[in-house]
TIBA-554599 format. One record per residue (C-alpha): residue number from 1; x, y, z. Coordinates in steps of 0.5 Angstrom, whole numbers, plus 500, padded with zeros to 3 digits. Example, Ala and Ser with C-alpha at 12.3 -4.5 7.8 and 13.67 -1.06 7.14 Angstrom:
BEGIN
1/525/491/516
2/527/498/514
***
This chain:
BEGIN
1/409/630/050
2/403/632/055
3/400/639/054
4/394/638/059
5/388/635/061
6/383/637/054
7/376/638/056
8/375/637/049
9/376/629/050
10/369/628/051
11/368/629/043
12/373/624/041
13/370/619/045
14/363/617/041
15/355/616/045
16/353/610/048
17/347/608/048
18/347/603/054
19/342/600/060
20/343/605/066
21/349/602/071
22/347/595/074
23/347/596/082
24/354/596/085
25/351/591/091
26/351/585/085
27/355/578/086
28/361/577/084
29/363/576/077
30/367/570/075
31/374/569/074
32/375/570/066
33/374/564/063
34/380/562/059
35/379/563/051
36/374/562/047
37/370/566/052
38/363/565/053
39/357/568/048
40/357/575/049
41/350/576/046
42/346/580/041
43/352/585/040
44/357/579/040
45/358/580/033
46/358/588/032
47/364/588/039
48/368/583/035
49/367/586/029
50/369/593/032
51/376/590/036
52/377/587/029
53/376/593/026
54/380/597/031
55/386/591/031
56/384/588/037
57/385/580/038
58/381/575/036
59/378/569/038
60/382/563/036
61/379/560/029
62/375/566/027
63/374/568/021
64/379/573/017
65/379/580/020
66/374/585/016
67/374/592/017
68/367/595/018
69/364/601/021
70/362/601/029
71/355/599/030
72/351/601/035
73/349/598/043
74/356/595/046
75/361/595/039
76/360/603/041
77/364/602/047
78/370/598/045
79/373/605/041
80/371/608/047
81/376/603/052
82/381/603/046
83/381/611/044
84/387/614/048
85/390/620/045
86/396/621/043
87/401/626/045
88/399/630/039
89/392/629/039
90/392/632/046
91/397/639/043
92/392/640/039
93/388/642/045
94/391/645/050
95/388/652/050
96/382/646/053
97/385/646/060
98/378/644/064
99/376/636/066
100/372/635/061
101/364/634/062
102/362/627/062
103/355/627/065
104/353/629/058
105/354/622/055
106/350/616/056
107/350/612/062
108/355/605/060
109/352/597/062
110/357/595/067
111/356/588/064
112/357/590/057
113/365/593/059
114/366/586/061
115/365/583/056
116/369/588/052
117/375/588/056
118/374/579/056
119/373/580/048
120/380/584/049
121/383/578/054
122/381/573/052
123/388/571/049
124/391/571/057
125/391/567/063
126/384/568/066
127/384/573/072
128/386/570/079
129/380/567/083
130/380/572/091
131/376/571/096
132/373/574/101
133/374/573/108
134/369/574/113
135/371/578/118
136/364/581/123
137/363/578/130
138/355/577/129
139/355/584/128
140/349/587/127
141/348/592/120
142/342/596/118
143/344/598/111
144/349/596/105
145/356/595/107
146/360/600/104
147/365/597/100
148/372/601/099
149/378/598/095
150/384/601/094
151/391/601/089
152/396/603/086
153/395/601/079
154/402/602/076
155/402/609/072
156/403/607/065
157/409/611/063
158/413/608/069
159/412/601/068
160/414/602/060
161/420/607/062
162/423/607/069
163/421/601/074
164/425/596/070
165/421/590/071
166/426/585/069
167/422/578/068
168/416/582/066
169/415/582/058
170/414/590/054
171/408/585/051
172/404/584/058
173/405/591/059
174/402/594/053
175/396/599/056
176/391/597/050
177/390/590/054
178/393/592/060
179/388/597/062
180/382/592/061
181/386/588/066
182/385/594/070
183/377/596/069
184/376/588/069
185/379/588/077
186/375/594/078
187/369/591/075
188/369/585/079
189/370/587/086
190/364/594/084
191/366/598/091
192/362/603/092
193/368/608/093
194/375/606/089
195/382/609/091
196/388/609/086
197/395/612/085
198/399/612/080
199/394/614/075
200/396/617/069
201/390/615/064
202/384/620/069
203/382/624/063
204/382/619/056
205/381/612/060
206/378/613/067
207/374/618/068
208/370/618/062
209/369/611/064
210/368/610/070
211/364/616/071
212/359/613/065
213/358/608/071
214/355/611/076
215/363/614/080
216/363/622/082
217/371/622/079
218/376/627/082
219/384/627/081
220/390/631/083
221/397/630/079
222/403/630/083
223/406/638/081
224/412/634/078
225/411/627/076
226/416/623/075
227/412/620/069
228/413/627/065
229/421/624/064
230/418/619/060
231/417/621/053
232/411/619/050
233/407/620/056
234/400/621/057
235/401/627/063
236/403/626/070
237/400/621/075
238/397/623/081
239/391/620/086
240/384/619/084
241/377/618/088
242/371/615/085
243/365/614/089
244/357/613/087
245/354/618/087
246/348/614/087
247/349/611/094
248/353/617/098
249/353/625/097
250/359/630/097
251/359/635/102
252/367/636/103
253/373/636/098
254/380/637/099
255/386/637/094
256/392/637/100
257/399/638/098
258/403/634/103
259/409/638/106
260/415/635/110
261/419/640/114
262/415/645/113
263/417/644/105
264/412/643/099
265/413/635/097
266/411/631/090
267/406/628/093
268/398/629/095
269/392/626/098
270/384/628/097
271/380/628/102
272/372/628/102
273/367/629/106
274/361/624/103
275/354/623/107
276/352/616/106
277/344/616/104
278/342/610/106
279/343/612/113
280/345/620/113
281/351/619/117
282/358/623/115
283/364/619/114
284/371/622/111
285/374/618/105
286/382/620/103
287/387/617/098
288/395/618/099
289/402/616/095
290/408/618/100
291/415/618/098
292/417/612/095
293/425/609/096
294/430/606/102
295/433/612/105
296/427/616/106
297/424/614/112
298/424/622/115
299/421/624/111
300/415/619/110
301/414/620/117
302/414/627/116
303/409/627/111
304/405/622/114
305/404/628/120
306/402/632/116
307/396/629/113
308/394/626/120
309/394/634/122
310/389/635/115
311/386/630/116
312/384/632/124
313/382/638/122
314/377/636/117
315/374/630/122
316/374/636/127
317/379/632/131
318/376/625/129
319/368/627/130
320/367/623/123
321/369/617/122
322/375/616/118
323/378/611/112
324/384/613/109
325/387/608/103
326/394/609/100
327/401/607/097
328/404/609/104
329/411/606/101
330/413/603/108
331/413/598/111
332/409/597/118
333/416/597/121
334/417/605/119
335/416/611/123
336/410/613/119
337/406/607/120
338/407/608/128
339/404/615/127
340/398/613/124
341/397/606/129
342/398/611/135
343/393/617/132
344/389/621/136
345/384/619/130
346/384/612/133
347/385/608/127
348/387/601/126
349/389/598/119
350/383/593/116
351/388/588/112
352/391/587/119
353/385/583/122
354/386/578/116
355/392/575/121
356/391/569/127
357/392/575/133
358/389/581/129
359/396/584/130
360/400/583/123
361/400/586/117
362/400/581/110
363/407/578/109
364/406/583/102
365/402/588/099
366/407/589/092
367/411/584/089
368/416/584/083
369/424/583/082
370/428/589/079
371/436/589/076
372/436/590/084
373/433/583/086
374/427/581/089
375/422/586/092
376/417/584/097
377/413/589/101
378/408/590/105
379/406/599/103
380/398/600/101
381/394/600/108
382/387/601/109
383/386/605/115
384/379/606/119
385/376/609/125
386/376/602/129
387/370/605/134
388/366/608/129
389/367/603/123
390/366/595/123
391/371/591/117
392/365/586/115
393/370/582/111
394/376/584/107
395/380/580/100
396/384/575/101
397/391/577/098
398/394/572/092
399/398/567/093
400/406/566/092
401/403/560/087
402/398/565/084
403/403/571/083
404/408/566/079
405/415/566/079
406/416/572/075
407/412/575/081
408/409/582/078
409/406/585/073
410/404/579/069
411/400/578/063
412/396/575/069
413/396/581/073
414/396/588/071
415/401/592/077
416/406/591/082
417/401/592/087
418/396/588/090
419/389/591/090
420/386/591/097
421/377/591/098
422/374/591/105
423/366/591/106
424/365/597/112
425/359/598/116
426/357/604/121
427/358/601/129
428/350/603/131
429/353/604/138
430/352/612/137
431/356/613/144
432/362/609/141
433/363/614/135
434/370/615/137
***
């Protein structure tokens, strides 16, 4: 059973010796291939020696796996994308109770982790083709646009031991591979801002890795995460926000539990103020998870309040531009949806732009089929200040065809919950900063 994150985990993950971080403005990468997979270059043989050494798959027709020490370049990263500690691993370290220091290990080659997730995927289907639309109206910028992507990535505890995903197999959910679907998506999108929800893997898996990629990381777990019911769990869940730390500075952070009927809730979100470089403007980035479930409509409104109160007061009454990315669980017809379309904040929903009028929400953000039946809903939003900020462009959501009868999660797909990108740039109008 989880003890408490070890600062001690840097030690378990070995140093790497890779190129610094690519730029997060580089193109798009392809949709994997389906196997074999293309060469992977001079550390080839040493990362399938290295996955064959640790159990992983191997490509179709290779060769006997033999055992062989890891070498060094690229082979080194695939034990840290496959070390996860154990539960009893991380009891031997519970007096370390601290975030463990990842700016001493070297930095990670973004290419060379997607070679090390397709080397460990390359038995399933080939990650789905999305494109994006363009969404400016001849709107002229002056800097890099500021990609921002939010999801809900499915905690690992609960899609192994809760949520009951009935046509999905225990096999595609295994977090070995799964979470190489997960760096895979993050990988091919590089937003310069990242927002999730459910994750349970910060300290093993995402912030070693992604801050070895350039991302300032914070987490904060929910005080009682229904992933400690789960036995075997790797600790609660909780949100998470990652930024480049090369592109933007941090000049604010808050942790918010959120309150409802003047009660402490499960559920937080994070704010942060960040100071964009390039431009020297401020703009606040926060991340959220209301309360899941029919029936409990109030008490999202209410918590919704309470983080538009938070949030007012740290924009001091919407002076900053504002984004604001979650898992709202609620469906444009709710209460708490209306409260943030009718905000003094004066935001506007990004996805909402992709529909004809500029009006409706996406027929679905999550999409799976529990004992209950079919659940098909929209809840995750990306919420912006729609004076100060410009949607660029925004990525289009996946098919009914693409998402397959089975709906989600799928060997295809690693969460219940679509992941939603926008491109933002800073309106250059001052006088029309809200």
């Amino acid at each position: 059973m989880y003890q408490g994150p070890a600062r001690c985990l840097c030690s378990a993950l070995p140093a790497l010796s890779c190129a610094p971080v690519a730029a997060a403005s580089a193109a798009l990468l392809p949709p994997r291939p389906r196997a074999p997979p293309p060469p992977l270059g001079p550390a080839a043989p040493r990362a399938a020696a290295a996955l064959a050494a640790a159990g992983g798959p191997s490509a179709p027709g290779a060769p006997p796996r033999t055992v062989c020490s890891m070498g060094n370049s690229t082979s080194q990263l695939y034990s840290a994308l496959t070390k996860t500690l154990s539960s009893s691993a991380v009891s031997q370290h519970q007096d370390c109770l601290e975030q463990p220091d990842s700016a001493r290990l070297d930095p990670i080659d973004p290419k060379d982790l997607l070679e090390e997730c397709q080397m460990v995927l390359q038995k399933r289907p080939p990650r789905f083709q999305r494109n994006f639309v363009d969404l400016k109206k001849n709107a002229a910028s002056n800097h890099r646009p500021i990609r921002v992507m939010q999801w809900n990535i499915l905690a690992q505890a609960l899609g192994e031991g809760k949520d009951n995903f009935v046509q999905c197999p225990m096999e595609a959910l295994k977090w070995e591979e799964r979470k190489c679907l997960i760096l895979e998506e993050i990988l091919a999108y590089k937003p310069d801002i990242l927002c999730l929800q459910e994750v349970d893997h910060y300290f093993d898996t995402f912030e070693p890795l992604l801050s070895r990629l350039g991302y300032q990381c914070t987490f904060f777990p929910k005080p009682w995460s229904p992933c400690l019911d789960v036995e075997q769990n790797n600790g609660p869940d909780g949100c998470a926000l990652f930024f480049i730390k090369d592109r933007f500075e941090l000049i604010n952070s808050a942790n918010i539990r959120l309150t409802a009927m003047k009660l402490k809730t499960n559920q937080v979100a994070i704010a942060q103020t960040l100071k964009c470089n390039e431009t020297g403007r401020l703009f606040c980035i926060a991340v959220t998870h209301l309360k899941a479930r029919t029936g409990w409509e109030r008490f999202r409104s209410a918590q919704g309040c309470d983080l538009l109160q938070n949030l007012k007061s740290i924009t001091q009454g919407a002076k900053i531009p504002l984004i604001v990315c979650g898992d709202f669980n609620a469906e444009p017809t709710e209460e708490v949806y209306k409260e943030f379309s009718n905000s003094s904040l004066n935001l506007n929903s990004a996805y909402k732009l992709l529909s004809p009028d500029g009006q409706s929400e996406p027929p679905y953000t999550t999409w799976k089929i529990r004992p209950s039946g079919e659940c098909r809903h929209t809840l995750d939003y990306i919420w912006y200040s729609q004076h100060a900020l410009i949607v660029n462009s925004a990525l289009g959501l996946l098919t009914e065809e693409q998402i397959g009868p089975n709906r989600l999660p799928s060997f295809n797909y690693p969460s219940d919950h679509l992941s939603l990108v926008c491109d933002f740039s800073f309106n250059q109008d001052p006088d029309r900063l809200l």
